[in-house]
VEXDO-400400 format. One record per residue (C-alpha): residue number from 1; residue in three letters; chain; x, y, z. Coordinates in nm, 4 decimals, always signed. Example, Ala and Ser with C-alpha at 12.3 -4.5 7.8 and 13.67 -1.06 7.14 Angstrom:
BEGIN
pos, code, unit, u, v, w
1, ALA, A, +1.2300, -0.4500, +0.7800
2, SER, A, +1.3670, -0.1060, +0.7140
END
This chain:
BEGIN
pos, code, unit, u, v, w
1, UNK, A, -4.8050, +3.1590, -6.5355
2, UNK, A, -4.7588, +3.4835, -6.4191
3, UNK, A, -4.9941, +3.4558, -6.1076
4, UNK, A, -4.7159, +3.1648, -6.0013
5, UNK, A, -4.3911, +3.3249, -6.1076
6, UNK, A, -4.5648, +3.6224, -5.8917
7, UNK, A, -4.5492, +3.4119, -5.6106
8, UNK, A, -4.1985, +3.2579, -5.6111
9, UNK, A, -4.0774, +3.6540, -5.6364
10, UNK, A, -4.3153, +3.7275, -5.3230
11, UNK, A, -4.1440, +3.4048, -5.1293
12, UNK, A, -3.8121, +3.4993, -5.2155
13, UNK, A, -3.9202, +3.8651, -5.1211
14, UNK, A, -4.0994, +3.7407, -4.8050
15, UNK, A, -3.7481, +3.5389, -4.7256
16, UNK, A, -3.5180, +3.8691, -4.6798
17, UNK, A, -3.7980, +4.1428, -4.6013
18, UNK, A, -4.1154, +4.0170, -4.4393
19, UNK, A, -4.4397, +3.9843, -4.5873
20, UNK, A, -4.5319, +4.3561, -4.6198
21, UNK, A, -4.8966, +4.3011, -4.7173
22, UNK, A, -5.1810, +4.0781, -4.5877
23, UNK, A, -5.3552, +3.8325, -4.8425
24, UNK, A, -5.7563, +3.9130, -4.8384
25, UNK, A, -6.0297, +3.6646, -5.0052
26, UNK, A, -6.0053, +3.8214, -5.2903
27, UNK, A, -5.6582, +3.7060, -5.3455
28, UNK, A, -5.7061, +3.3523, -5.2242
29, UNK, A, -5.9637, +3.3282, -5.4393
30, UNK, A, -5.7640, +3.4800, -5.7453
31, UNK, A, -5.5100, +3.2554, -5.6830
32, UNK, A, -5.7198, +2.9067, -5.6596
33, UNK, A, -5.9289, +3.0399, -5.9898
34, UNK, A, -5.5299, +3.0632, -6.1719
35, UNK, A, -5.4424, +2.7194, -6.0292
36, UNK, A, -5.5487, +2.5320, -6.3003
37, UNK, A, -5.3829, +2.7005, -6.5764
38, UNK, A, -5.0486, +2.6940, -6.4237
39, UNK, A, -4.8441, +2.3878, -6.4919
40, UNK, A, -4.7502, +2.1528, -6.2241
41, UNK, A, -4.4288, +2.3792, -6.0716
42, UNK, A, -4.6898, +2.7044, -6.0781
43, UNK, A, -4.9049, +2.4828, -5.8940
44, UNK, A, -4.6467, +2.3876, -5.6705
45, UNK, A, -4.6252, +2.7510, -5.6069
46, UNK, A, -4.9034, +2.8643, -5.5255
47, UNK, A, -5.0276, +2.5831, -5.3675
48, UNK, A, -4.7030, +2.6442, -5.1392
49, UNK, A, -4.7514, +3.0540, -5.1344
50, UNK, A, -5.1140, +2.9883, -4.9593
51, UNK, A, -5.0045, +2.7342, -4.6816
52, UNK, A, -4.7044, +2.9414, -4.5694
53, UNK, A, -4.8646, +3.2909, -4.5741
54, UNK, A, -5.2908, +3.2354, -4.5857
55, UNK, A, -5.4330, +3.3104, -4.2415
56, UNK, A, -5.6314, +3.0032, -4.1496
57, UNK, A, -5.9452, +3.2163, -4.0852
58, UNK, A, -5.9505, +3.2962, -4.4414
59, UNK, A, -5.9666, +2.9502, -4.5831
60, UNK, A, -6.3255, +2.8221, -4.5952
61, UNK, A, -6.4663, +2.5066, -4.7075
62, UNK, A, -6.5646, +2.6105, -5.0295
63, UNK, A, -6.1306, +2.6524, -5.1284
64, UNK, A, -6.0474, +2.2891, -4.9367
65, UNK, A, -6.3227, +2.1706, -5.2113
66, UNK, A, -6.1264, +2.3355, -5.5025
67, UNK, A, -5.7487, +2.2107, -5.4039
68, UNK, A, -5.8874, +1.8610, -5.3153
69, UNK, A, -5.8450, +1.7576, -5.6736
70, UNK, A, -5.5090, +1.7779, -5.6624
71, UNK, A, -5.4527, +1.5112, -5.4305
72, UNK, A, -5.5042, +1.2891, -5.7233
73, UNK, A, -5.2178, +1.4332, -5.9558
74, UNK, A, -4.9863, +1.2827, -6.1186
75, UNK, A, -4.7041, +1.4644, -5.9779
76, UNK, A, -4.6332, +1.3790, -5.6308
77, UNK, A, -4.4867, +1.7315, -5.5490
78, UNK, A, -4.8113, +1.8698, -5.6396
79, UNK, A, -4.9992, +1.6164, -5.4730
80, UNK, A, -4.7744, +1.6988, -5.1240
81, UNK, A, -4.8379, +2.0595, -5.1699
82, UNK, A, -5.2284, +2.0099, -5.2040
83, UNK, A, -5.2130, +1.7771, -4.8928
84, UNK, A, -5.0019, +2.0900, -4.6633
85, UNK, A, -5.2258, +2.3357, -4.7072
86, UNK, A, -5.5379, +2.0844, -4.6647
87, UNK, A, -5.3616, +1.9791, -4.3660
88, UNK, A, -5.3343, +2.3141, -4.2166
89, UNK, A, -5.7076, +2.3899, -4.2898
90, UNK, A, -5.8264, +2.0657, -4.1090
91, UNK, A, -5.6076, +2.1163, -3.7795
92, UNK, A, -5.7529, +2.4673, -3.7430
93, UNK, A, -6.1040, +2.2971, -3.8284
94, UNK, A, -6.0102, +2.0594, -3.5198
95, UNK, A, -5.8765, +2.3559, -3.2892
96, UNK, A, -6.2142, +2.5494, -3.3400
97, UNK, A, -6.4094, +2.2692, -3.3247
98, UNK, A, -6.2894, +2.2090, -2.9551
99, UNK, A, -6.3280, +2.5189, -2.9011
100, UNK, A, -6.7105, +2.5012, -2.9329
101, UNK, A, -6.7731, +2.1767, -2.7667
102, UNK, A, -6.5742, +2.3596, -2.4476
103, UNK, A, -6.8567, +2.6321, -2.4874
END
């Protein structure tokens, strides 16, 4: 619970200052590990906190495999969140995909 609430104060932060640090892998991967002992608004909330602020380089398979189980939740806010930040991972999958078959 605090890992989320963390987040909401770094979004409403982020909204009047800037971001004034840069997330590393250590992070995203603290954050996915606290996931699933948030409940479903913490969820929400991080979920949201790593599609508006993760660099897309920084998002490997191995974390699409670990938020893919929420697509199946029962709350569809949590469900939407899950399928943003999957979305953003697979368009940047596309873009360097084309990339290499220009190569």
């Amino acid at each position: 619970m605090v890992v989320s609430n963390a987040t909401a104060a770094i979004t409403e932060i982020k909204a009047s200052k800037g971001l004034w640090f840069e997330i590393t892998p250590k992070m995203v991967h603290a954050l996915l590990n606290a996931i699933p002992e948030t409940g479903e608004w913490g969820r929400i909330s991080i979920l949201d906190f790593l599609a508006d602020n993760l660099k897309p380089s920084l998002f490997q398979d191995d974390h699409v495999q670990r938020v893919i189980p929420h697509l199946a939740h029962s709350n569809p806010s949590v469900v939407l969140s899950a399928c943003k930040l999957v979305i953003l991972f697979l368009s940047d999958l596309e873009a360097n995909s084309d990339k290499s078959r220009s190569l």
